[in-house]
N, C-alpha and C positions, 0 to 999 in steps of 0.2 A: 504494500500500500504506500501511493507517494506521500500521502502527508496522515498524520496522526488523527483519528476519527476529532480528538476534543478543540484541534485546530481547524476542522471544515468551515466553520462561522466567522474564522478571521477571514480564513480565506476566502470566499465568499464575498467578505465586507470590499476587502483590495482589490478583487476585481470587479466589483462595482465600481469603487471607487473610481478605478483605473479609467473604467469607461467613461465617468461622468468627468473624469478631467478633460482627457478628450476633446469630449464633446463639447465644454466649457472654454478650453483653450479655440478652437475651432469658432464658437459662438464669441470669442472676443476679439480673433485677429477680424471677423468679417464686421463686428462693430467698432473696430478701432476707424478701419476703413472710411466707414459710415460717416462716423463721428471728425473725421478730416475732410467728409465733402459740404458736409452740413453746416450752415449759420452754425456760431458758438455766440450763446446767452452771456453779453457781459459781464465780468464780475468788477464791476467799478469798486473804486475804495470810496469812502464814506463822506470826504472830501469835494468827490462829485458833484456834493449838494449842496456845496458851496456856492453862493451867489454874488457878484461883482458888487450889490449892493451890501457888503455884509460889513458890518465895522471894524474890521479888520483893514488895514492899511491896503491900497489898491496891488503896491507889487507882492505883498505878504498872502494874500490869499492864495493869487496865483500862482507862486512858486510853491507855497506848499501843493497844491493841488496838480501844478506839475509835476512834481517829484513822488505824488503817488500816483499817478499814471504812468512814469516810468515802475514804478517797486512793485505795481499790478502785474505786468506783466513778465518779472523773473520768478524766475524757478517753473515757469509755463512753460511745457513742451510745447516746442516749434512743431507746426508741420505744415504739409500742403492744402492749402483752402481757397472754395473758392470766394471770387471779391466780393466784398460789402460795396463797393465804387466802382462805378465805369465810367468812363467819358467818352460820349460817344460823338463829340465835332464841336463845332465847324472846323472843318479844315480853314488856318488862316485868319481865327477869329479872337486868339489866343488863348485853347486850351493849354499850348504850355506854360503860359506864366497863369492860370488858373491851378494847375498840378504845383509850379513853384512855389505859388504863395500860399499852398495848402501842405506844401511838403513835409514843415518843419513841425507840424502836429505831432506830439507826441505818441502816439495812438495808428497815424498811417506809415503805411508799408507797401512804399508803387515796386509794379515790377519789371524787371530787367532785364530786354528791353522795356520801357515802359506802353510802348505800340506793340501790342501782342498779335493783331492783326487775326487773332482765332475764329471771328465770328465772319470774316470776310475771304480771307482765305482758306481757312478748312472748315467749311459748312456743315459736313457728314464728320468731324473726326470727334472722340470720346471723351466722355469728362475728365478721364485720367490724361487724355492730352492737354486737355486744359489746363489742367493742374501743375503741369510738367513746365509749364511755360509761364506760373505764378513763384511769389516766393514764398519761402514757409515762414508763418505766423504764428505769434501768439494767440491764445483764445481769444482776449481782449483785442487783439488788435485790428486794423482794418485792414485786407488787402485793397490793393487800389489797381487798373490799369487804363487807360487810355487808349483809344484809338480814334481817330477823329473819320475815320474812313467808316465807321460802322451806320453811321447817318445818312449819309448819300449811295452808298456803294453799294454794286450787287454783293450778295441775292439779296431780294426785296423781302425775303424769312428774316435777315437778320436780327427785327423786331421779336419773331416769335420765338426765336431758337434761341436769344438770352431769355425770354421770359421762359421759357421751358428749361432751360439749362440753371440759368442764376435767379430763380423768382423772388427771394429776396437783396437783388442788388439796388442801388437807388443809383439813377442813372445822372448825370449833369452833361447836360446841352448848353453851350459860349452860343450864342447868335451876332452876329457883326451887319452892321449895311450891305448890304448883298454886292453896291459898286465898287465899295472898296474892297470889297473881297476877292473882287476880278482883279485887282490893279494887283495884290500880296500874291496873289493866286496863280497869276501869270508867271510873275518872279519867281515863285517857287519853280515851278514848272522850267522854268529855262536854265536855272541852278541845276535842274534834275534833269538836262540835256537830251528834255523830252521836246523839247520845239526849236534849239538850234545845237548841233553834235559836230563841230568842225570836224573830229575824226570821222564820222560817216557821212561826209559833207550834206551835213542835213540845215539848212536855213532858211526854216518854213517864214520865221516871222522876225522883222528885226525890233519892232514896238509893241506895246499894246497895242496902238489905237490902228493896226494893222490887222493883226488877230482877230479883235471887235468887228472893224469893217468887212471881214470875209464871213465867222460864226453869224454875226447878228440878225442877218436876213434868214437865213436857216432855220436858227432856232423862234425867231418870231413867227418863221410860219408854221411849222412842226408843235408849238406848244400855245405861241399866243396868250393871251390875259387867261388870268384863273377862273377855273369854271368850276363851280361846284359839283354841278351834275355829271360832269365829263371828269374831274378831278383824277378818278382812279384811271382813267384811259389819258390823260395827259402823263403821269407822274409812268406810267407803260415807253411811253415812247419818251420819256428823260431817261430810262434804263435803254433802251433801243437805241438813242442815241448815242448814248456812250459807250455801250457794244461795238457799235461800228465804227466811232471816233473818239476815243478816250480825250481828247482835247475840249471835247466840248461842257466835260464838267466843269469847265475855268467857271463859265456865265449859269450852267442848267441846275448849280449845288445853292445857288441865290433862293431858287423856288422854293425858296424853308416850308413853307405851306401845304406844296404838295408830298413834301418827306414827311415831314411831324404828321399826316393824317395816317400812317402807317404805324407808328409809334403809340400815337394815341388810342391804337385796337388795344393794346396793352399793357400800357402805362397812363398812369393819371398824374397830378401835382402832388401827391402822397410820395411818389416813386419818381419821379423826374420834375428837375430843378430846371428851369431856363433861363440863363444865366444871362445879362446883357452884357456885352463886349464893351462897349464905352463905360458903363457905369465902372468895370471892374478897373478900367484904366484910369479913371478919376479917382475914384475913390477902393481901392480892391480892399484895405482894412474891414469897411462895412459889407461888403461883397462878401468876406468870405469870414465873418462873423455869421451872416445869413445860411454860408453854406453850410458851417459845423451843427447851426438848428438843426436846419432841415437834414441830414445825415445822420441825429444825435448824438455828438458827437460832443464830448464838454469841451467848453468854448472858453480854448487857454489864450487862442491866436486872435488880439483884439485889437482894432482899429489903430490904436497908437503905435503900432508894433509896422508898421506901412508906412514909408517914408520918401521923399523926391531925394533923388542922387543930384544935387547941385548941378552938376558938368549937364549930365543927358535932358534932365527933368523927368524924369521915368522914373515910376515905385521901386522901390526893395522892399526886402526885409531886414527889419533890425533887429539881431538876434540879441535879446536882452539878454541872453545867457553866456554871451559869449563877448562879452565889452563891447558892445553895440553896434559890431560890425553887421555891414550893409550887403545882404549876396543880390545882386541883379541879377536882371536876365542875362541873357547875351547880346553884344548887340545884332548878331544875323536876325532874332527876332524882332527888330526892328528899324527892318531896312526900309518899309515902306513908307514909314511912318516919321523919317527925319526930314523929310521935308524936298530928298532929293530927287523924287518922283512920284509923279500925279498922271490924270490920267487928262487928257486934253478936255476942253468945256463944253464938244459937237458930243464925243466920247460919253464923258456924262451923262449929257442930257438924252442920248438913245438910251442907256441903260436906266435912267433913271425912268424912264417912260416903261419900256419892257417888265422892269418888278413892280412897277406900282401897284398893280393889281394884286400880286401876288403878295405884298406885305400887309394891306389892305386886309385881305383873307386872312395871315397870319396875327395880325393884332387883332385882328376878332376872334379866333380862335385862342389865344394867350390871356385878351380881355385887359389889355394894357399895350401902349405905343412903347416898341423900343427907341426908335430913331423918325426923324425928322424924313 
């Protein structure tokens, strides 16, 4: 006999046991998994609830309250999650100094690349790919990534396939004047020796208001003033068009109107911010006090903390924790905007006719005028 009659009950117990560890261990690596793709429930310190109006000295609050946002999240295993933030455009409107002046939160964590480009480029690929292409977080903390491509660009899912993928992300839309965005938009584009390539002697355009003069009859008749009835067959042939002519999204990504009615299947003001581009550049302290609300995000990063760089006249940040040095942008993100290129007054004034309609539509649908 292999084991002694009065020992069968142990043995018995251990290979039970055995089994249910098993199945235990099994039952937690497939929850761990889980539990790295899923929202994590913040654990704020207590601090949190601390209020700017508290009597407490104004820098004394906030550094304490900073510094338990940093001590929240040590000793928290990292892993891979997906984002609380996306940003999903305008191209050219300054989502990157909206990611800049939101960077220094204590709490965010954008990823690197920070253009993950996953929802426009791999449309069919797996959460775990997603994942692969975020960085690893703390519980508390936010991932963050950016692409400003995900608003204009096919496929026209890529509303549905983040809400299906990331249903709790909260999304932030930059909107800029649609004319100025031709004028940044172009430059990008010829930067990215997508419209003049001396190595493949390629020199479609040597100006704007060259560009304009050939697109603009095109696209005036191809899409025309905004139609509401016709809306979803206009916003068709602005993907149609830039199927066949990728150049034409300089002027067809203007039509915020007929993008955002795709978005809006999806998303409401609960879940996407829309953010105005000038307001952020006059004032981006209050801009992105508004955004850490709306994200809930406690609100370390506050208006004072925004500052004019003498030399440029362009915001920074002052990092109060760091002897008040100033990080700006760069200045490539603002080449359009120094004053040494504009777009001629005939130029304008086509474009400025062409979106009218179209912004018309969009500040009714928003229920607020961004621009003039």
């Amino acid at each position: 006999m292999l084991f002694p009659y009065k020992h069968t009950g142990l043995v018995l117990i251990l290979l039970v046991g055995s089994a249910a560890f098993f199945s235990i261990s099994l039952f937690q690596n497939l929850a761990a998994e889980i539990y790295q793709r899923s929202p994590a429930k913040p654990e704020y310190p207590k601090s949190f609830l601390f209020e700017q109006s508290s009597n407490k000295p104004d820098t004394r609050w906030r550094e304490e309250l900073w510094e338990d946002l940093i001590k929240s999240c040590e000793n928290q295993t990292k892993a891979k999650r997906l984002p609380k933030i996306i940003g999903i455009g305008v191209e050219k409107c300054g989502t990157h100094a909206l990611l800049h002046f939101l960077r220094p939160h204590p709490l965010i964590r954008v990823a690197k690349p920070m253009e993950t480009h996953f929802f426009d480029a791999k449309p069919g690929a797996s959460v775990r790919s997603y994942l692969l292409m975020l960085p690893e977080v703390e519980k508390n903390a936010f991932a963050m990534e950016k692409t400003p491509a995900y608003f204009n660009f096919r496929p026209s899912s890529i509303p549905a396939n983040i809400k299906r993928m990331v249903p709790d992300a909260k999304l932030l839309l930059v909107l800029c004047n649609p004319v100025d965005r031709v004028l940044s938009d172009f430059y990008q584009e010829w930067i990215m020796f997508n419209i003049t390539h001396p190595g493949k002697g390629q020199f479609r355009y040597k100006s704007v208001d060259q560009y304009v003069h050939d697109y603009f009859p095109r696209i005036q008749q191809a899409i025309g003033d905004f139609d509401q009835k016709n809306a979803l067959l206009q916003e068709d042939r602005v993907f149609d068009l830039m199927g066949k002519d990728y150049l034409s999204h300089i002027i067809t990504t203007g039509f915020y109107a007929l993008h955002l009615q795709r978005w809006f299947k999806y998303f409401n003001e609960t879940n996407l911010m829309v953010i105005d581009s000038e307001a952020m550049l006059q004032d981006p302290g209050s801009v992105i006090e508004e955004v850490q609300e709306f994200l809930k995000l406690p609100k370390v990063l506050l208006k004072q903390d925004y500052v004019k760089e003498e030399d440029s006249g362009y915001f920074c940040y002052k990092n109060w924790r760091d002897e008040n040095k100033l990080d700006c942008l760069p200045s490539a993100k603002r080449r359009t905007r120094n004053g040494n290129k504009s777009l001629p007054p005939d130029v304008t004034s086509k474009l400025q006719g062409l979106f009218q309609s179209h912004n018309e539509a969009l500040f009714k649908m928003l229920g607020r005028k961004l621009w003039v």
